[in-house]
ZAMARGU-4260 file (C-alpha; in steps of 0.2 Angstrom, whole numbers, plus 5000, padded with zeros to 4 digits):
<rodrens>
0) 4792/5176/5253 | 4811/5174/5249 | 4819/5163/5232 | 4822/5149/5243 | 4806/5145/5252
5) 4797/5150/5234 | 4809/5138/5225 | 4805/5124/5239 | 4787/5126/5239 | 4787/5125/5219
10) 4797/5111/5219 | 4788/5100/5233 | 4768/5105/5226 | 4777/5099/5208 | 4782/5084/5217
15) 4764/5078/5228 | 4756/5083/5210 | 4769/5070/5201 | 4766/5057/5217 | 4749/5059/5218
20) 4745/5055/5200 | 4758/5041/5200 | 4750/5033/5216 | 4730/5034/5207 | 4738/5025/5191
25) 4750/5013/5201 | 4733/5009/5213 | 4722/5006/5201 | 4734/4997/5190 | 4741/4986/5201
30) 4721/4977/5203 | 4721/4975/5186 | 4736/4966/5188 | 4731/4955/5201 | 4717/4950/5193
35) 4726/4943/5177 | 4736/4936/5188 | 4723/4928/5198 | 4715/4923/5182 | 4731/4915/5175
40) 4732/4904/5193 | 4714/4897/5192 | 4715/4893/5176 | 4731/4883/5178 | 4721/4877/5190
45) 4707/4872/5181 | 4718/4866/5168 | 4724/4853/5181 | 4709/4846/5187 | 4701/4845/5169
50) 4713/4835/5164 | 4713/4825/5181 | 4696/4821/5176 | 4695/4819/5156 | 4709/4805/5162
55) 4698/4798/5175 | 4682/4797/5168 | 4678/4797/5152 | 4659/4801/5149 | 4645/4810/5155
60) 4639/4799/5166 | 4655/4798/5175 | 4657/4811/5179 | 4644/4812/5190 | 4654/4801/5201
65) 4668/4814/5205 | 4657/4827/5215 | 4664/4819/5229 | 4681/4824/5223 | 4677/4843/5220
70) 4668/4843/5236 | 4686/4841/5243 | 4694/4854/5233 | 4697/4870/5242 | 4687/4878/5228
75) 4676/4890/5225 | 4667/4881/5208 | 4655/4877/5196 | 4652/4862/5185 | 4642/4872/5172
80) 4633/4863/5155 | 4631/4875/5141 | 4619/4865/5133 | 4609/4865/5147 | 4612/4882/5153
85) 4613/4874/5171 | 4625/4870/5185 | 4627/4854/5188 | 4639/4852/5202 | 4648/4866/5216
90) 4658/4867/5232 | 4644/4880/5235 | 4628/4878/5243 | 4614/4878/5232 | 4607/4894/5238
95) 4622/4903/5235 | 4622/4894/5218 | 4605/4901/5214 | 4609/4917/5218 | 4624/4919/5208
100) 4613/4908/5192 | 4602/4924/5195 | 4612/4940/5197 | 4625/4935/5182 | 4624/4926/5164
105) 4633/4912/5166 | 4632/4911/5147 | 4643/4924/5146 | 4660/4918/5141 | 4668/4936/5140
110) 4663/4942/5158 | 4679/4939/5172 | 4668/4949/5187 | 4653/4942/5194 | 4643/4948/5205
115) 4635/4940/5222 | 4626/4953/5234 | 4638/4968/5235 | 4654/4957/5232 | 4663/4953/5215
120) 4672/4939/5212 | 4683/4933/5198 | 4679/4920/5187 | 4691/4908/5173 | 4681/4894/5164
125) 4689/4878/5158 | 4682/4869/5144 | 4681/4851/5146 | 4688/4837/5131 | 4678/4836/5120
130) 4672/4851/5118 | 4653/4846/5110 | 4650/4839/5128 | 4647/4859/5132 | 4653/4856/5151
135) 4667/4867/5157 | 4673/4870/5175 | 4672/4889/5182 | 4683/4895/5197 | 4679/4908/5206
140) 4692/4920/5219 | 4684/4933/5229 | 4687/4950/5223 | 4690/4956/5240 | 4705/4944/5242
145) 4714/4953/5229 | 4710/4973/5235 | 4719/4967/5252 | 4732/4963/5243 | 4732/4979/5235
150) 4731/4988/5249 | 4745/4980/5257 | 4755/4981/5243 | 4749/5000/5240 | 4754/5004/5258
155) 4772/4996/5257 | 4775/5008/5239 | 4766/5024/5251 | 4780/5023/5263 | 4793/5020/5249
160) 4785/5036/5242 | 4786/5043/5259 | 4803/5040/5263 | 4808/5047/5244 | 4798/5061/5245
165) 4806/5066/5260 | 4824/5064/5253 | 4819/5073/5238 | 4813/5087/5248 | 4829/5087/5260
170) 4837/5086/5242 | 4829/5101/5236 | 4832/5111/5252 | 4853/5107/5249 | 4851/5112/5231
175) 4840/5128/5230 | 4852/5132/5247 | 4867/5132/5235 | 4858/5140/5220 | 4852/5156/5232
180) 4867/5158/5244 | 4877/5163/5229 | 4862/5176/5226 | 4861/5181/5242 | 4878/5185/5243
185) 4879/5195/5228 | 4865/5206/5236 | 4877/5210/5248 | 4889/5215/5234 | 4876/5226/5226
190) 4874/5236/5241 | 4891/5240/5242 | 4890/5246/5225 | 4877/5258/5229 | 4887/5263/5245
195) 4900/5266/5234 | 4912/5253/5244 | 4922/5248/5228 | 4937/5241/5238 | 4927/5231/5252
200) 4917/5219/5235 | 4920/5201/5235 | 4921/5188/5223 | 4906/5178/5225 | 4908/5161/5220
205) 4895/5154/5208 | 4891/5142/5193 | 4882/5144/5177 | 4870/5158/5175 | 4872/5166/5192
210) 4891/5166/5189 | 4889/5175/5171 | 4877/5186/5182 | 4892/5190/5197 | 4906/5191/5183
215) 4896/5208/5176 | 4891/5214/5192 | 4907/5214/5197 | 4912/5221/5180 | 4900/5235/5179
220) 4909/5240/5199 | 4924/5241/5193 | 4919/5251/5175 | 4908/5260/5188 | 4923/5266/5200
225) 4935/5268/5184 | 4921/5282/5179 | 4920/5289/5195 | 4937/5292/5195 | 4937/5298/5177
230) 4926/5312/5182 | 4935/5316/5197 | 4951/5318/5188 | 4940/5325/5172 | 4935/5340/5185
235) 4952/5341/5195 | 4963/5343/5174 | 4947/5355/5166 | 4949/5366/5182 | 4967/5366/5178
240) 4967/5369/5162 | 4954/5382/5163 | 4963/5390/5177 | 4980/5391/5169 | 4973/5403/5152
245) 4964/5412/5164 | 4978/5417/5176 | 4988/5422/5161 | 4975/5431/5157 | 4972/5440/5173
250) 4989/5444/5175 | 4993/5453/5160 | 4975/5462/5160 | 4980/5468/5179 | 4997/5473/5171
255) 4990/5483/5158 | 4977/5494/5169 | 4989/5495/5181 | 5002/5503/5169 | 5015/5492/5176
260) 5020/5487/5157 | 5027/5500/5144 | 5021/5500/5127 | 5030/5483/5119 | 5026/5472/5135
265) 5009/5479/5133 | 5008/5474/5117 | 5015/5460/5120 | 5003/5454/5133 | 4988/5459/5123
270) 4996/5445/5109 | 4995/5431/5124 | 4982/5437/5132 | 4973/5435/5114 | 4984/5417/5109
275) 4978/5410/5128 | 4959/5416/5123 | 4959/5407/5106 | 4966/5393/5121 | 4954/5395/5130
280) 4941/5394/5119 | 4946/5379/5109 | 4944/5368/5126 | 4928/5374/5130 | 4922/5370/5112
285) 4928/5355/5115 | 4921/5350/5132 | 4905/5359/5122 | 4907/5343/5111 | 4911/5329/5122
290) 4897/5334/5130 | 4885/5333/5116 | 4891/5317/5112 | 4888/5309/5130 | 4869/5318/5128
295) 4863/5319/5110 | 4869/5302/5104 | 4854/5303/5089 | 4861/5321/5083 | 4873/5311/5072
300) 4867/5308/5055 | 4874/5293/5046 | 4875/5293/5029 | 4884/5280/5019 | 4902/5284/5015
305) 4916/5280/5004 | 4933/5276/5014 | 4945/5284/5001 | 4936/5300/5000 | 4935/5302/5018
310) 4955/5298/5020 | 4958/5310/5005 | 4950/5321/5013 | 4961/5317/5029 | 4975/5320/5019
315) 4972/5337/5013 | 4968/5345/5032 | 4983/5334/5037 | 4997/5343/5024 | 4999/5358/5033
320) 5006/5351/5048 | 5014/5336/5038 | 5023/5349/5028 | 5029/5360/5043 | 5036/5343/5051
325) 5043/5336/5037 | 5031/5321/5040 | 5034/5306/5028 | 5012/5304/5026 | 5010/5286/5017
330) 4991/5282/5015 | 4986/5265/5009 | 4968/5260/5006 | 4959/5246/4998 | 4944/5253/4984
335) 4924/5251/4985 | 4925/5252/5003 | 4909/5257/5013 | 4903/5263/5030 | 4888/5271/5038
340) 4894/5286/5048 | 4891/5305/5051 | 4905/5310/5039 | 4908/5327/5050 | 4910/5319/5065
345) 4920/5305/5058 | 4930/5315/5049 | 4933/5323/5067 | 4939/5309/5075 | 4952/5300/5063
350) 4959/5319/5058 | 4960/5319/5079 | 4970/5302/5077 | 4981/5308/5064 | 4984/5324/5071
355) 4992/5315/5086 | 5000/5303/5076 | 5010/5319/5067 | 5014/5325/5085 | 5023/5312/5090
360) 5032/5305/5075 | 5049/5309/5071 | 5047/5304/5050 | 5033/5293/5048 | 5017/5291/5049
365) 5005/5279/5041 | 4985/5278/5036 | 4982/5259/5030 | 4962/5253/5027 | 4957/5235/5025
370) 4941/5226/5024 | 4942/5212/5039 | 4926/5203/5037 | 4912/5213/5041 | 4920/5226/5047
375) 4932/5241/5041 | 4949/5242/5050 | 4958/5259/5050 | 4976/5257/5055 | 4985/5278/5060
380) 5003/5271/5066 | 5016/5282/5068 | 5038/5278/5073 | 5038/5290/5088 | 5042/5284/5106
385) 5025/5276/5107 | 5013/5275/5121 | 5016/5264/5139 | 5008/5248/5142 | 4999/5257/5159
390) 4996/5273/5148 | 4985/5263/5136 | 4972/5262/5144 | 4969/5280/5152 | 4975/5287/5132
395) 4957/5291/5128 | 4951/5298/5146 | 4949/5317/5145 | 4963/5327/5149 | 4975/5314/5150
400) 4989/5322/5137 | 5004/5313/5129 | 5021/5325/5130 | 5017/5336/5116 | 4999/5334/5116
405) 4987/5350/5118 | 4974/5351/5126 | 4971/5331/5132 | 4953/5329/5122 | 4957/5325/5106
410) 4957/5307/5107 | 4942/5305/5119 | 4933/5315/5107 | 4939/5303/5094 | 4932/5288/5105
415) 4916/5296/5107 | 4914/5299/5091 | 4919/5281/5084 | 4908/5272/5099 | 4894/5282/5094
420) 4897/5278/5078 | 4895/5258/5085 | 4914/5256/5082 | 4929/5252/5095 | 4945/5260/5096
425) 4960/5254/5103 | 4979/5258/5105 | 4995/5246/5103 | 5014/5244/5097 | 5017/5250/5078
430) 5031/5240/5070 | 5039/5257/5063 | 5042/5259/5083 | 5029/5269/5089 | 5010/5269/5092
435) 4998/5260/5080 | 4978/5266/5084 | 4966/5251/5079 | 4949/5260/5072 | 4936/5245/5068
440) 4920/5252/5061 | 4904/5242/5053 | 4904/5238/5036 | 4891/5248/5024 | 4893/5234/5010
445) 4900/5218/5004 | 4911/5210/4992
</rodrens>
């Protein structure tokens, strides 16, 4: 059963539960209504008249002489004398007055239904002035009267119930109509995912949720097409970069065995063919490590660290290559600083940052640490030529190398590690010129 029909079901059940219990309370209200109301207009009534006679007459006696009058009311009525307990006068016959003096206690001031047969009828007594005389006039209005009413009155609010009922469902169609189409659409979009078909997806157009729900589909397409491509690119550069050693390799081995060399270009040879192993072997311990870091994200064991040691630690594996570039290093960091980390691994990935830094600076490069709320900022500028505004992005994909860089993993490396560690690292312009790499990680304390 598809969203719509469901939604449209649910919502017209929900809405006959709501009318039904609305037309039960409405119905049986609207008698209860009709009766006060009824009640109210006899005893006006009966107000009239008892006043018309108190006026008129004025004792007992005398008011035997206006049965003639009530006989020409259009009443139904009873002159009734508590003292007595007895009718006196009625527009009824007497056998009806009997039985109605037999099936209900006319003594009973605080009963409004009476019974007569298998018919009720609403009663409202009027005392008459004074009160000692005990006489008091009771009007009577046929139950009956009153549920034709109500059920004329209950039919007209059925068809009004019926005509917005119908709206509402009409409504309900129209609106669950625009709340699944967006859906519907965006299944469309999903298949093209799974087909792969990143350049034939649409924009769906949506609100609220379903819009929030469209932005990261679309979102996880496009992060989706960027890896695809990342890993068709990571495959094309690695072959190349493994293919290149291996050549070299290849050529000077064939050389060699061949005897196409004399004794200093062998030796020679054997010195490349042995630098263009160490090569070889350093990206393939790297791709070793980028790839336990995609799989084995719980190898890392965090520990809590002290920034300062960790840079001063930075510093010293940094010197060598500082000192052979005449580097000025300038390290700046705030004390008592704390983070949870694998220090091997993080150690890793900011000397990788650094290292890079060095590369391409001409005279400076800078380390600064700050505590920025509740994280840890590590800034690693440097006053080289910097890095393109559409290179910034690709920067940390694998294989992607800067013009002096090496072998084009160092700084995905370093983003593995820093995710992993639940950190982000970004890229920007330094204001000594060149590159500034934004390293935020969580806080392990605070101040």
């Amino acid at each position: 059963m598809k969203l719509q029909s469901q939604l449209n079901a649910a919502f017209t059940t929900l809405l006959l539960i709501i009318l039904t219990a609305a037309s039960l309370v409405i119905y049986s209200l609207i008698l209860d209504l009709l009766i006060q109301d009824e009640q109210r207009q006899l005893r006006e009534t009966g107000e009239l008249l008892v006043s018309f006679l108190n006026e008129q007459y004025g004792t007992v006696s005398d008011l035997r002489q206006f049965n003639d009058f009530l006989q020409e009311q259009d009443l139904q009525l009873f002159m009734y004398d508590r003292n007595q307990n007895a009718v006196l006068f009625s527009t009824m016959s007497m056998s009806v007055v009997n039985e109605f003096f037999q099936q209900n206690d006319f003594s009973a001031t605080n009963e409004t239904l009476w019974q007569f047969g298998n018919d009720k009828f609403v009663t409202s007594r009027i005392l008459f002035f004074p009160e000692i005389s005990g006489l008091e006039l009771i009007l009577l209005t046929p139950l009956g009267d009153l549920e034709v009413v109500q059920q004329n009155f209950f039919i007209r609010l059925f068809l009004v119930f019926l005509i917005g009922a119908a709206a509402a469902v009409l409504l309900s169609y129209f609106l669950t109509n625009k709340l699944v189409t967006p859906l519907s659409e965006l299944k469309v979009q999903v298949k093209k995912v799974e087909k792969r078909q990143f350049d034939d997806m649409e924009r769906v157009k949506a609100t609220g949720e379903i819009k929030e729900v469209e932005q990261s589909v679309y979102d996880m397409a496009q992060e989706l097409q960027r890896y695809m491509k990342s890993q068709q690119t990571f495959f094309q550069n690695a072959s190349h970069e493994l293919k290149t050693p291996l050549m070299t390799i290849q050529g000077y081995a064939e050389g060699i065995k061949d005897g196409i060399f004399d004794e200093k270009e062998s030796e020679k040879g054997l010195d490349v063919m042995v630098t263009e192993v160490k090569r070889l072997k350093g990206i393939i311990n790297e791709m070793i490590l980028l790839a336990k870091l995609d799989s084995e994200p719980s190898a890392a064991e965090p520990v809590e660290l002290d920034v300062k040691e960790l840079i001063d630690k930075v510093v010293d594996r940094a010197i060598p290559l500082i000192n052979e570039k005449g580097i000025n290093f300038q390290h700046i960091v705030e004390n008592n600083i704390k983070i949870v980390a694998d220090e091997e691994k993080l150690l890793r990935a900011v000397l990788n940052v650094v290292f890079n830094g060095i590369r391409h600076a001409n005279s400076v490069v800078r380390i600064e640490v700050n505590r920025k709320r509740d994280q840890v900022e590590i800034l690693v500028e440097d006053d080289g030529e910097g890095i393109a505004q559409e290179e910034a992005n690709q920067i940390f994909h694998r294989f992607v190398k800067g013009k002096n860089g090496e072998t084009g993993l160092g700084l995905a490396i370093a983003r593995a590690i820093i995710e992993q560690s639940n950190g982000t690292i970004s890229v920007g312009k330094s204001e000594l010129g060149g590159a500034k790499f934004i390293i935020l990680l969580g806080s392990g304390n605070e101040k």
